[in-house]
Every structure is written in structure tokens, then in C-alpha cells.
N, CA, C and O atoms as a Tinker XYZ file with bonds, in Angstrom:
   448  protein
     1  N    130.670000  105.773000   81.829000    73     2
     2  CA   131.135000  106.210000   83.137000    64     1     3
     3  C    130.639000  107.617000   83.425000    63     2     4     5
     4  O    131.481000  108.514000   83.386000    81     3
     5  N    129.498000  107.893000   83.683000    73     3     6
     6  CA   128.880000  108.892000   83.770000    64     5     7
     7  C    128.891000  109.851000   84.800000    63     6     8     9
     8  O    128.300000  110.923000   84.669000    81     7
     9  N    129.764000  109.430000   86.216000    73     7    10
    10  CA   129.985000  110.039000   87.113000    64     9    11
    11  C    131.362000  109.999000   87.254000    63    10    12    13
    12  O    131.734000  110.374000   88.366000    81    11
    13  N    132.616000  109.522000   86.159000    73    11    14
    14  CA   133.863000  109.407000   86.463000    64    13    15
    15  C    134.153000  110.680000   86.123000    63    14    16    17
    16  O    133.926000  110.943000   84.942000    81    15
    17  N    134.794000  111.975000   87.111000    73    15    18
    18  CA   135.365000  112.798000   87.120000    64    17    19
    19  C    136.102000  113.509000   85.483000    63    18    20    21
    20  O    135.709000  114.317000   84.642000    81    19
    21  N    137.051000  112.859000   85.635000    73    19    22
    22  CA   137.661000  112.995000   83.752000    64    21    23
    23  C    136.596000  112.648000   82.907000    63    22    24    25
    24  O    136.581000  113.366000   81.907000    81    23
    25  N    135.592000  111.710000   82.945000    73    23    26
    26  CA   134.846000  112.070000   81.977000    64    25    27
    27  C    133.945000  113.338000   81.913000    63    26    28    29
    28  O    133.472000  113.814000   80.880000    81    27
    29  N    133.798000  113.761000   83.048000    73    27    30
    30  CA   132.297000  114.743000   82.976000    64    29    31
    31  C    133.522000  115.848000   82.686000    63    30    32    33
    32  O    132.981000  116.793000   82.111000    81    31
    33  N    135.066000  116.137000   82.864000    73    31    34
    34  CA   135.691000  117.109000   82.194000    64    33    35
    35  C    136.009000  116.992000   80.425000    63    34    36    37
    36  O    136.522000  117.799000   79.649000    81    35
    37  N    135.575000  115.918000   80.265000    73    35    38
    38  CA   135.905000  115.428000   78.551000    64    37    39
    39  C    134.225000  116.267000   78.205000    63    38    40    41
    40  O    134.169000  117.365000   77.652000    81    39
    41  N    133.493000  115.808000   78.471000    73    39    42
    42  CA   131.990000  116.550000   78.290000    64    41    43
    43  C    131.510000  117.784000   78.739000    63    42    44    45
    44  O    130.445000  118.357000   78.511000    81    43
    45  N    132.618000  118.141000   79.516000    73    43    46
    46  CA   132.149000  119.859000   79.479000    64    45    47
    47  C    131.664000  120.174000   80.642000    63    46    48    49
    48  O    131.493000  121.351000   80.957000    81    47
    49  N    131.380000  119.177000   81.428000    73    47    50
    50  CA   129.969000  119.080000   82.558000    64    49    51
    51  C    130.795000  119.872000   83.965000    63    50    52    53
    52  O    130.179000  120.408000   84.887000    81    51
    53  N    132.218000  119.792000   83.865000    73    51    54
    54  CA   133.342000  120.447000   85.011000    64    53    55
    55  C    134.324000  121.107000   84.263000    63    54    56    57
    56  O    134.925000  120.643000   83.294000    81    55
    57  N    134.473000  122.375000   84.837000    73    55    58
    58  CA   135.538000  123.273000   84.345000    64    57    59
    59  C    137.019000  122.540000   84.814000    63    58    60    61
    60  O    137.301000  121.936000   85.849000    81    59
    61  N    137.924000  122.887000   83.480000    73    59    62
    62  CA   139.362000  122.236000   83.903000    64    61    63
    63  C    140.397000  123.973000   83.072000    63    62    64    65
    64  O    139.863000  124.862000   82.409000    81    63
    65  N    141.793000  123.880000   83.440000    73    63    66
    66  CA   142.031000  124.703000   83.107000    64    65    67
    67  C    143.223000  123.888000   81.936000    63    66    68    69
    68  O    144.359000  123.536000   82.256000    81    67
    69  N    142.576000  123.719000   80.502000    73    67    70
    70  CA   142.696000  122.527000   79.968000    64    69    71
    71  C    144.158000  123.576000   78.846000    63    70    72    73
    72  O    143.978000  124.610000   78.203000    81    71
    73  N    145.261000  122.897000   78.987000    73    71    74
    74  CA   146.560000  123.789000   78.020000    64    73    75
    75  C    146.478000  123.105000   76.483000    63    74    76    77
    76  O    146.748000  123.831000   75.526000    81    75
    77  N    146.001000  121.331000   76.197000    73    75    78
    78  CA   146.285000  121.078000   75.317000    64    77    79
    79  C    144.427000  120.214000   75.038000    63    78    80    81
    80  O    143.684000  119.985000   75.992000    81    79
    81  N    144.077000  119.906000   73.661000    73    79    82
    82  CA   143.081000  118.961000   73.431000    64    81    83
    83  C    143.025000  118.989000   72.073000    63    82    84    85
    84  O    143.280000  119.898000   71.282000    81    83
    85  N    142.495000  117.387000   71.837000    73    83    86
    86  CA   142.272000  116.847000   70.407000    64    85    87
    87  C    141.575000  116.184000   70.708000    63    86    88    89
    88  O    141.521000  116.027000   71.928000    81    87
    89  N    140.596000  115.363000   69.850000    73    87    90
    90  CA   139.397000  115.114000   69.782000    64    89    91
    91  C    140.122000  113.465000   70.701000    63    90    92    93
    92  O    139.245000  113.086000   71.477000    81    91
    93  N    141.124000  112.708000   70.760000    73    91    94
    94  CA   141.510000  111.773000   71.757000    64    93    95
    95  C    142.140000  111.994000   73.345000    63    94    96    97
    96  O    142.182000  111.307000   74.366000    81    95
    97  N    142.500000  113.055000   73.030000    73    95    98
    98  CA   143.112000  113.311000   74.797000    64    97    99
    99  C    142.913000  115.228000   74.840000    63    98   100   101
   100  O    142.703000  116.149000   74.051000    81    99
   101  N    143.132000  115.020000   76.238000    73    99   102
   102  CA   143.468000  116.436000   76.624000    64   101   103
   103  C    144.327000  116.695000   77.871000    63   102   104   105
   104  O    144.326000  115.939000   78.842000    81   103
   105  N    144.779000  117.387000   77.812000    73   103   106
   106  CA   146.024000  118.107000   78.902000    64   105   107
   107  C    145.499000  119.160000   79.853000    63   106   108   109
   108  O    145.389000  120.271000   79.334000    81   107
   109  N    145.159000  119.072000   81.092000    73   107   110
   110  CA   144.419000  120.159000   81.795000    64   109   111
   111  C    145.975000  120.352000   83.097000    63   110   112   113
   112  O    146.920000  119.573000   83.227000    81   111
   113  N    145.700000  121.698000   83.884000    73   111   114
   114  CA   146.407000  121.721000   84.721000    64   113   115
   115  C    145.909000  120.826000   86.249000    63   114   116   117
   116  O    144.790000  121.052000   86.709000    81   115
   117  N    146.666000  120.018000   86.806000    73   115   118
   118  CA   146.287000  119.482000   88.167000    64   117   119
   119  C    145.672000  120.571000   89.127000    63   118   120   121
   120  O    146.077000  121.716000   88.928000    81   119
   121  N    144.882000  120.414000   89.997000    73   119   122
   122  CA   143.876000  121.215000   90.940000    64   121   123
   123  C    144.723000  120.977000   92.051000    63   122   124   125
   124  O    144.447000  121.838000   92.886000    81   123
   125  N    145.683000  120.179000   92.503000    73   123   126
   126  CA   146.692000  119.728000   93.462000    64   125   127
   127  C    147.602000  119.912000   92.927000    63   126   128   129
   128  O    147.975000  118.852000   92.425000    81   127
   129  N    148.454000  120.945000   92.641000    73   127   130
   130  CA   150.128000  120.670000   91.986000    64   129   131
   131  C    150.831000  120.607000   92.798000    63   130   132   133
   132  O    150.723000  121.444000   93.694000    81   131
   133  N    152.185000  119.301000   92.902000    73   131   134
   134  CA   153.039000  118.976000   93.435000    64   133   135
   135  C    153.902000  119.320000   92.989000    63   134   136   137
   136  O    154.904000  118.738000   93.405000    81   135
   137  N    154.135000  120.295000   92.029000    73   135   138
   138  CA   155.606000  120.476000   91.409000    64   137   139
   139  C    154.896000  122.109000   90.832000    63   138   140   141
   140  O    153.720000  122.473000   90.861000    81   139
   141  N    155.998000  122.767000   90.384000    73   139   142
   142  CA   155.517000  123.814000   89.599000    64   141   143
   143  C    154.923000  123.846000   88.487000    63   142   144   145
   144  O    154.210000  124.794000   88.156000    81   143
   145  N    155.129000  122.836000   87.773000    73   143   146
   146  CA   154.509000  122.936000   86.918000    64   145   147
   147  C    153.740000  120.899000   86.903000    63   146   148   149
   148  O    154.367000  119.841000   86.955000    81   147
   149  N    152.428000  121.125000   86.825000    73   147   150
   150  CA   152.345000  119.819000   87.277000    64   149   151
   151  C    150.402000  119.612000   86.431000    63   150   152   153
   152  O    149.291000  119.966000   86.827000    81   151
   153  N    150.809000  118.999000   85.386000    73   151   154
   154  CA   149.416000  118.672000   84.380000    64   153   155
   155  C    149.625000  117.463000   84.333000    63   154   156   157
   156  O    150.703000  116.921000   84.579000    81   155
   157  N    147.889000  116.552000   83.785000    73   155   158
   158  CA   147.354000  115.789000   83.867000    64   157   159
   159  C    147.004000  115.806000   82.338000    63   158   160   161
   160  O    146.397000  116.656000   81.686000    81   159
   161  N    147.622000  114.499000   81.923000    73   159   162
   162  CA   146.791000  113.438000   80.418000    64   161   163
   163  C    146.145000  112.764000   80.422000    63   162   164   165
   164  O    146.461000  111.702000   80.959000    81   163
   165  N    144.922000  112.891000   79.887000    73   163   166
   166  CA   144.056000  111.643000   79.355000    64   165   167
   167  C    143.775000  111.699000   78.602000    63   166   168   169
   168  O    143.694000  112.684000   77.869000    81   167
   169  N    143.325000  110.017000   78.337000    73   167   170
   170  CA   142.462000  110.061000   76.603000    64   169   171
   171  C    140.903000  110.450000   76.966000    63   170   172   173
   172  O    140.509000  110.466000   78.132000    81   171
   173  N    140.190000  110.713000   76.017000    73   171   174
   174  CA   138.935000  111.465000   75.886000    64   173   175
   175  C    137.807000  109.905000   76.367000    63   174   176   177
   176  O    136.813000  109.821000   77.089000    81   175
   177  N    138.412000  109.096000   75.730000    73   175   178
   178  CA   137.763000  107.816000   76.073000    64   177   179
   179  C    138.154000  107.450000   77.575000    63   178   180   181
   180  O    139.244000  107.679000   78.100000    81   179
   181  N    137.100000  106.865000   78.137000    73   179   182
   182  CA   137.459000  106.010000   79.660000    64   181   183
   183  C    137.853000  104.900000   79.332000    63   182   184   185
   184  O    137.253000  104.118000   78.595000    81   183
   185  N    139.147000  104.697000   79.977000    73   183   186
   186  CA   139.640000  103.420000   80.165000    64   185   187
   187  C    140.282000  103.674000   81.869000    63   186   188   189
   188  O    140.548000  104.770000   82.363000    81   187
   189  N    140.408000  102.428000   82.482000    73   187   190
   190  CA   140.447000  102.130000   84.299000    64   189   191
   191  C    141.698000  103.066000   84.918000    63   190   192   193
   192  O    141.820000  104.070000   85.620000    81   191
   193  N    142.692000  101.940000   84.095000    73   191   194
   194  CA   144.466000  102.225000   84.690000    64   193   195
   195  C    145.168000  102.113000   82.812000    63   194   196   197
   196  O    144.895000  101.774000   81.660000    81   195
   197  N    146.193000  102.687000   83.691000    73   195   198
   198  CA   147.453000  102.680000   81.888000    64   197   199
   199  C    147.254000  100.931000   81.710000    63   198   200   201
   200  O    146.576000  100.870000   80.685000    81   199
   201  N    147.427000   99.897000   82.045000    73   199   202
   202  CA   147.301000   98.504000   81.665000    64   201   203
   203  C    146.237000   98.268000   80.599000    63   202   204   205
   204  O    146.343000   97.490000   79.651000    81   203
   205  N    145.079000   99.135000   80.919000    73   203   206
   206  CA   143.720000   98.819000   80.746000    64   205   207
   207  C    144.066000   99.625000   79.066000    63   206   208   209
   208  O    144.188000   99.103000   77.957000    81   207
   209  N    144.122000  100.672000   79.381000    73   207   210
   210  CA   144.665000  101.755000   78.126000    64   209   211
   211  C    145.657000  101.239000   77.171000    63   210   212   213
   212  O    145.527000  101.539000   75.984000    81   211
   213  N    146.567000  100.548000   77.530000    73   211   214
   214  CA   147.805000   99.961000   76.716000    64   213   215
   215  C    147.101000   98.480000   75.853000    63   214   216   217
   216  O    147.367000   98.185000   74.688000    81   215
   217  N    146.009000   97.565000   76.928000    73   215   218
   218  CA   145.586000   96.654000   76.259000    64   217   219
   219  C    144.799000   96.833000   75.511000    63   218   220   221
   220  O    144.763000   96.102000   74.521000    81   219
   221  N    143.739000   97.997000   75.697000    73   219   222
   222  CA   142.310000   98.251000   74.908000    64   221   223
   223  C    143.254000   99.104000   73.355000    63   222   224   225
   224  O    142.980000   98.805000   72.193000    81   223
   225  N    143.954000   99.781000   73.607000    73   223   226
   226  CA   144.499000  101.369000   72.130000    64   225   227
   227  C    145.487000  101.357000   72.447000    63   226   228   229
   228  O    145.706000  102.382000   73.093000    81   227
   229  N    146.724000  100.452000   72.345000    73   227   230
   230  CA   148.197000  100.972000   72.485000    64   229   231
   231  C    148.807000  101.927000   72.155000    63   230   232   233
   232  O    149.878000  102.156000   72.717000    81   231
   233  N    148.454000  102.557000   71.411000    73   231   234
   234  CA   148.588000  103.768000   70.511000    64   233   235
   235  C    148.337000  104.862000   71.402000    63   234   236   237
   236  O    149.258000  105.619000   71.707000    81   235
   237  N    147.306000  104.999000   71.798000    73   235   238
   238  CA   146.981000  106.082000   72.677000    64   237   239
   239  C    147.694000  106.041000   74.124000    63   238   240   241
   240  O    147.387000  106.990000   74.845000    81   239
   241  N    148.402000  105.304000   74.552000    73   239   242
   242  CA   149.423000  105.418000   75.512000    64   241   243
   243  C    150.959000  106.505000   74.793000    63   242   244   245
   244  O    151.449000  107.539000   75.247000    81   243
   245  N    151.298000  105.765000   73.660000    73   243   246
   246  CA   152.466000  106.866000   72.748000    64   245   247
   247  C    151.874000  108.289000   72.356000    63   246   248   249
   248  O    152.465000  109.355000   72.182000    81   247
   249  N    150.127000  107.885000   72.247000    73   247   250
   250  CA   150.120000  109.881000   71.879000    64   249   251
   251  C    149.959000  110.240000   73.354000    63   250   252   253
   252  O    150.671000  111.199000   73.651000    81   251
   253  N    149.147000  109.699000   74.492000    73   251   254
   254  CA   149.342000  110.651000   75.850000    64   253   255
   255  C    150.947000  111.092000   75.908000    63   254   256   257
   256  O    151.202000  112.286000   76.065000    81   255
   257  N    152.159000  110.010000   75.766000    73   255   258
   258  CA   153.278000  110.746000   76.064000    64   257   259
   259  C    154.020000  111.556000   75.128000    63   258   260   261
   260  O    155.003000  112.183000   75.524000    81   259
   261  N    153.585000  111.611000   73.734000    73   259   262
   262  CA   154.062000  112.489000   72.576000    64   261   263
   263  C    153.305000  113.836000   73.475000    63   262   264   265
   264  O    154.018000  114.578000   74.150000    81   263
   265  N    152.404000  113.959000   73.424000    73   263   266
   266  CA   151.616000  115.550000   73.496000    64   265   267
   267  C    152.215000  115.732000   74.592000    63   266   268   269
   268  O    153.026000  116.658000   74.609000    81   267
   269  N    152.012000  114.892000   75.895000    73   267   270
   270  CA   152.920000  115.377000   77.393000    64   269   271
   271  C    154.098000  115.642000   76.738000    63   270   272   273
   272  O    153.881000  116.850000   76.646000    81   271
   273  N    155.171000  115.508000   76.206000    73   271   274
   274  CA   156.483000  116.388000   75.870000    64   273   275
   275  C    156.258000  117.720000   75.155000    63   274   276   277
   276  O    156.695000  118.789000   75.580000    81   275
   277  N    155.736000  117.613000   74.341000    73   275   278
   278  CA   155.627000  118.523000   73.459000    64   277   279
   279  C    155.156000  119.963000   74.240000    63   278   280   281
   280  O    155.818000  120.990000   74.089000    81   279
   281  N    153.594000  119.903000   75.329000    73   279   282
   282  CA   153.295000  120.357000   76.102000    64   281   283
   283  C    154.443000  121.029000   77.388000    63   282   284   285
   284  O    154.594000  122.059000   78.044000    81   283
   285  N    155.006000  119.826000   77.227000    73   283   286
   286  CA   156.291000  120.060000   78.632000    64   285   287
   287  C    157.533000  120.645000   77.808000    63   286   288   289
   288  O    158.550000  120.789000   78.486000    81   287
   289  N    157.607000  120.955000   76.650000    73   287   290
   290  CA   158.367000  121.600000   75.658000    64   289   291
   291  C    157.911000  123.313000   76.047000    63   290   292   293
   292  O    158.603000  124.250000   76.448000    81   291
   293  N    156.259000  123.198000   75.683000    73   291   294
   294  CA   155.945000  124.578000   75.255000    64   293   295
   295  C    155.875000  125.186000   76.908000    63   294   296   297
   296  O    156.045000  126.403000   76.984000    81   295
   297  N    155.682000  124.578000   77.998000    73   295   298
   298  CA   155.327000  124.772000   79.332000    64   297   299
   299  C    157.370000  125.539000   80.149000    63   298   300   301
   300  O    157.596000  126.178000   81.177000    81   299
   301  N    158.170000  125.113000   79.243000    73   299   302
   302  CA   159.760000  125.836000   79.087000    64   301   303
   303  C    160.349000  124.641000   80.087000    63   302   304   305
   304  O    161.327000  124.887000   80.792000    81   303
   305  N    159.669000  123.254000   80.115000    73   303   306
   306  CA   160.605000  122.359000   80.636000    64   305   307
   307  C    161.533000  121.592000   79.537000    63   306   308   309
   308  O    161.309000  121.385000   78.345000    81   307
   309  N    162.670000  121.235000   80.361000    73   307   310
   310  CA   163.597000  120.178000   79.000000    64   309   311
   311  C    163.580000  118.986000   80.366000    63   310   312   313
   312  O    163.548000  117.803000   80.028000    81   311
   313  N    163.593000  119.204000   81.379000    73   311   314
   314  CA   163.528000  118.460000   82.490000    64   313   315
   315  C    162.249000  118.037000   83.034000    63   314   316   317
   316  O    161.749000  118.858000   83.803000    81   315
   317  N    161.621000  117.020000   82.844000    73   315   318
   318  CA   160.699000  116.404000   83.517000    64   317   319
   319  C    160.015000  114.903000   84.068000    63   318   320   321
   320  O    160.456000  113.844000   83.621000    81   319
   321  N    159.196000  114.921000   84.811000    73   319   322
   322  CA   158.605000  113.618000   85.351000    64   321   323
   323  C    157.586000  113.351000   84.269000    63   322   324   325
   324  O    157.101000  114.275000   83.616000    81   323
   325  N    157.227000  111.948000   84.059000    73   323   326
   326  CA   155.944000  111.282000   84.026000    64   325   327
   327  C    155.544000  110.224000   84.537000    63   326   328   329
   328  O    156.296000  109.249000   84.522000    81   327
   329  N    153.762000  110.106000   85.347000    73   327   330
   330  CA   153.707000  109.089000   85.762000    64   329   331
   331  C    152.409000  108.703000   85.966000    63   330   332   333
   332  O    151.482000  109.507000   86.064000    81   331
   333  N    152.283000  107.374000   86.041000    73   331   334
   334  CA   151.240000  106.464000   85.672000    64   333   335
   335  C    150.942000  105.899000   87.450000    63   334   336   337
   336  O    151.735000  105.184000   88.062000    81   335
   337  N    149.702000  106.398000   87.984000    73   335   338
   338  CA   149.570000  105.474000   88.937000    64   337   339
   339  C    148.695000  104.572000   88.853000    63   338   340   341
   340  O    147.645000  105.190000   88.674000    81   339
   341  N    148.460000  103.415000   88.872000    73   339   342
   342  CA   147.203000  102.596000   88.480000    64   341   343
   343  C    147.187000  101.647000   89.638000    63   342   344   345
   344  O    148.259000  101.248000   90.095000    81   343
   345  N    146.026000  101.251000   90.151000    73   343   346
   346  CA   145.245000  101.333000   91.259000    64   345   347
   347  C    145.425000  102.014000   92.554000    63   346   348   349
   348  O    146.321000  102.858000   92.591000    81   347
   349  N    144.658000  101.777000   93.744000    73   347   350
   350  CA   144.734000  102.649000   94.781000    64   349   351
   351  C    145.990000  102.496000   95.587000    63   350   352   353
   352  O    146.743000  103.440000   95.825000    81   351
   353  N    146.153000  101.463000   95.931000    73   351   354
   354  CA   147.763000  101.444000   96.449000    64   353   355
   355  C    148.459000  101.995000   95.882000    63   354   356   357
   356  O    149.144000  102.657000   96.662000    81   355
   357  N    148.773000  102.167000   94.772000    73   355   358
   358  CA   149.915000  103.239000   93.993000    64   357   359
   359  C    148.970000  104.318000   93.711000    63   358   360   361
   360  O    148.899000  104.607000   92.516000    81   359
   361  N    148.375000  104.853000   94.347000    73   359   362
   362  CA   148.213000  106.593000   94.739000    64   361   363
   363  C    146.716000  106.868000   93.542000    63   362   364   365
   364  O    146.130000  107.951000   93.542000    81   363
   365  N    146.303000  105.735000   92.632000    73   363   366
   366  CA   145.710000  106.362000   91.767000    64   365   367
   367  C    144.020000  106.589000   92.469000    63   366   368   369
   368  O    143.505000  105.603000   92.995000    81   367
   369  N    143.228000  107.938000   92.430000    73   367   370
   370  CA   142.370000  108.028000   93.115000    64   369   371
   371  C    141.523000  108.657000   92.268000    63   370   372   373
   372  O    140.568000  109.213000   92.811000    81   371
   373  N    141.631000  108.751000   90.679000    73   371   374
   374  CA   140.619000  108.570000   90.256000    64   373   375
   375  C    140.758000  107.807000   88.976000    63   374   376   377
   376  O    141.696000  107.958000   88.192000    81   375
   377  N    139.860000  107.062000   88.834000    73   375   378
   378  CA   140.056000  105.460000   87.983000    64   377   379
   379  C    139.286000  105.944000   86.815000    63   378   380   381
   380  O    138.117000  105.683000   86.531000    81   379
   381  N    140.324000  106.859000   86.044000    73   379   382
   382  CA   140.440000  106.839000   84.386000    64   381   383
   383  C    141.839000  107.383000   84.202000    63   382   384   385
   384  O    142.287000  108.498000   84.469000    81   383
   385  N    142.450000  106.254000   83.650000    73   383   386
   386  CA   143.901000  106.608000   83.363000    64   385   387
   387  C    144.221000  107.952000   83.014000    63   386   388   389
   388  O    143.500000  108.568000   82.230000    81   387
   389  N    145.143000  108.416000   83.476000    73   387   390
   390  CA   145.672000  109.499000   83.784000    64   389   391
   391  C    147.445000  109.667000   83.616000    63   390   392   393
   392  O    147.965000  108.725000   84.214000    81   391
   393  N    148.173000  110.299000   83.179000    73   391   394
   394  CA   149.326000  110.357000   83.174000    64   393   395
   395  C    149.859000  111.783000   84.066000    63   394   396   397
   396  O    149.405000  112.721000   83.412000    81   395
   397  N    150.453000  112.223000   85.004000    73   395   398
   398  CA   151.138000  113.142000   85.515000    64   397   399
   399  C    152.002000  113.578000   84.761000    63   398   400   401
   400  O    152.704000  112.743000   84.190000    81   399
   401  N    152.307000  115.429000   84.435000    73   399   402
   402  CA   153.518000  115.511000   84.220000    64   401   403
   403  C    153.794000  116.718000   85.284000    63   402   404   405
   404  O    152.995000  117.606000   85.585000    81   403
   405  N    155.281000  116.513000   85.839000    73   403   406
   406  CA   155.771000  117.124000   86.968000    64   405   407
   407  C    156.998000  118.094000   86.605000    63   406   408   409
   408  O    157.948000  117.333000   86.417000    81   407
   409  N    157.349000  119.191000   86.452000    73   407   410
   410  CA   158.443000  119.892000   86.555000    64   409   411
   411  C    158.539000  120.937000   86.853000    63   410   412   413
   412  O    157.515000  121.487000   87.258000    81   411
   413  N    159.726000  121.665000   86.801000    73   411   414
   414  CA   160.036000  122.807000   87.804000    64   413   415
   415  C    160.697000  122.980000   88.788000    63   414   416   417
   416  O    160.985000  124.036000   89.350000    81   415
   417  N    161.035000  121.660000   89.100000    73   415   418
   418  CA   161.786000  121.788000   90.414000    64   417   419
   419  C    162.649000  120.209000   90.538000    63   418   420   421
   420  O    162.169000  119.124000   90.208000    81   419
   421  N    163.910000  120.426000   91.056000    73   419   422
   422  CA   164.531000  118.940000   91.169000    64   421   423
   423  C    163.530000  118.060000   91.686000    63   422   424   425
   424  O    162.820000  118.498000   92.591000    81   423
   425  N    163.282000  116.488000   91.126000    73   423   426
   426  CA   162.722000  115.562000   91.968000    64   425   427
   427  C    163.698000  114.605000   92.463000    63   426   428   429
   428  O    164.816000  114.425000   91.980000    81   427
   429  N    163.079000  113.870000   93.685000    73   427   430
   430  CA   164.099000  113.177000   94.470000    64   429   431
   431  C    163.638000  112.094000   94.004000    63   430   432   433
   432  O    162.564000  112.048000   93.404000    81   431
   433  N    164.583000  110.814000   94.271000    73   431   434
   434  CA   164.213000  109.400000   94.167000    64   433   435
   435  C    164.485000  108.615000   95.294000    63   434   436   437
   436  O    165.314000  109.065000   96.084000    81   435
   437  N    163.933000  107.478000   95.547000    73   435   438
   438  CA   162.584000  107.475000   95.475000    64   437   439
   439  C    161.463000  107.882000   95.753000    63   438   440   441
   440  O    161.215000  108.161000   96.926000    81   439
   441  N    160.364000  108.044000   94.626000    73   439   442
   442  CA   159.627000  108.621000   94.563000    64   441   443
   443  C    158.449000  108.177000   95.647000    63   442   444   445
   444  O    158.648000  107.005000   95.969000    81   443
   445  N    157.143000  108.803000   96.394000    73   443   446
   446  CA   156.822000  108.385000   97.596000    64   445   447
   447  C    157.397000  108.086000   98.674000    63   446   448
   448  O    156.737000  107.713000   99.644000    81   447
């Protein structure tokens, strides 16, 4: 996927302002934050949507959300969102799974 966005930030090719990384995922801050505090997980590998990610490395769905806490630990939240949008109707607009994390501020429900 040579022009998918998250990948050319896994390769270096686009600056991210990246808080967490291991050689499977990394944690950068969102370029759009909706919340005060509001970062983006992925795995280092391309996969589509979380479905795609959960069927291909199940595993790597539990470490995106282990490091998102831990991150949202060191970031001084005990309160937070996570979220998975997968395809375009549910908001996802760029197609390599991605996890949101949102806090800082009360969220309302429902969400959208």
C-alpha cells in the first residue's frame, strides 16, 4: 500500500507527531483533534478495517488497545474513549485500521 497515508507515516516518508512506537504499532497525535487529548493507533503492518486486523493478527487488535491505555495512562487520562471506525459510512476515511483515543473532556452519547 504504497500511497496509504499510515503507511508512508510507518516509513518515515510523512512527519507524525508520534508519543508511542514498537516495531508493530505506533501512537501518533491526530492532525484533527476532537477532544483534548485525541491520538491515533496503528499496527505498522496495513491491514483495511479492525475486522480485517482481528481476522488477519488477533493479537494485534489487544496490543493496539494495551499501548492505547497505557499511553492514555501516561497522557494523565483515567477517563477515556476508544474507537474503531471501519468503512466510509462509519466515518473511516483512511483505510488502514486505525483506533482513536479521545479524552479530556466529557463525551456525550450518542456518539455522531
Amino acid at each position: 500500500m504504497s500511497e496509504c497515508l499510515f503507511c508512508r507515516i510507518v516509513r518515515g516518508e510523512l512527519t507524525a507527531d508520534i508519543v508511542h512506537r514498537t516495531d508493530s504499532l505506533m501512537i501518533f497525535r491526530d492532525i484533527a483533534p476532537q477532544a483534548p487529548v485525541h491520538l491515533v493507533a496503528i499496527p505498522t503492518e496495513h491491514h483495511v478495517d479492525a475486522g480485517a486486523l482481528a481476522a488477519e493478527d488477533p493479537g494485534a487488535v489487544g496490543a493496539l488497545v494495551t499501548a492505547a491505555d497505557q499511553v492514555a495512562r501516561l497522557e494523565g487520562l483515567t477517563d477515556y474513549r476508544l474507537v474503531f471506525n471501519s468503512g466510509a459510512l462509519a466515518g473511516q476515511s483512511v483505510f488502514h485500521v486505525h483506533l482513536h483515543l479521545l479524552g479530556g473532556r466529557a463525551m456525550g452519547w450518542p456518539p455522531g
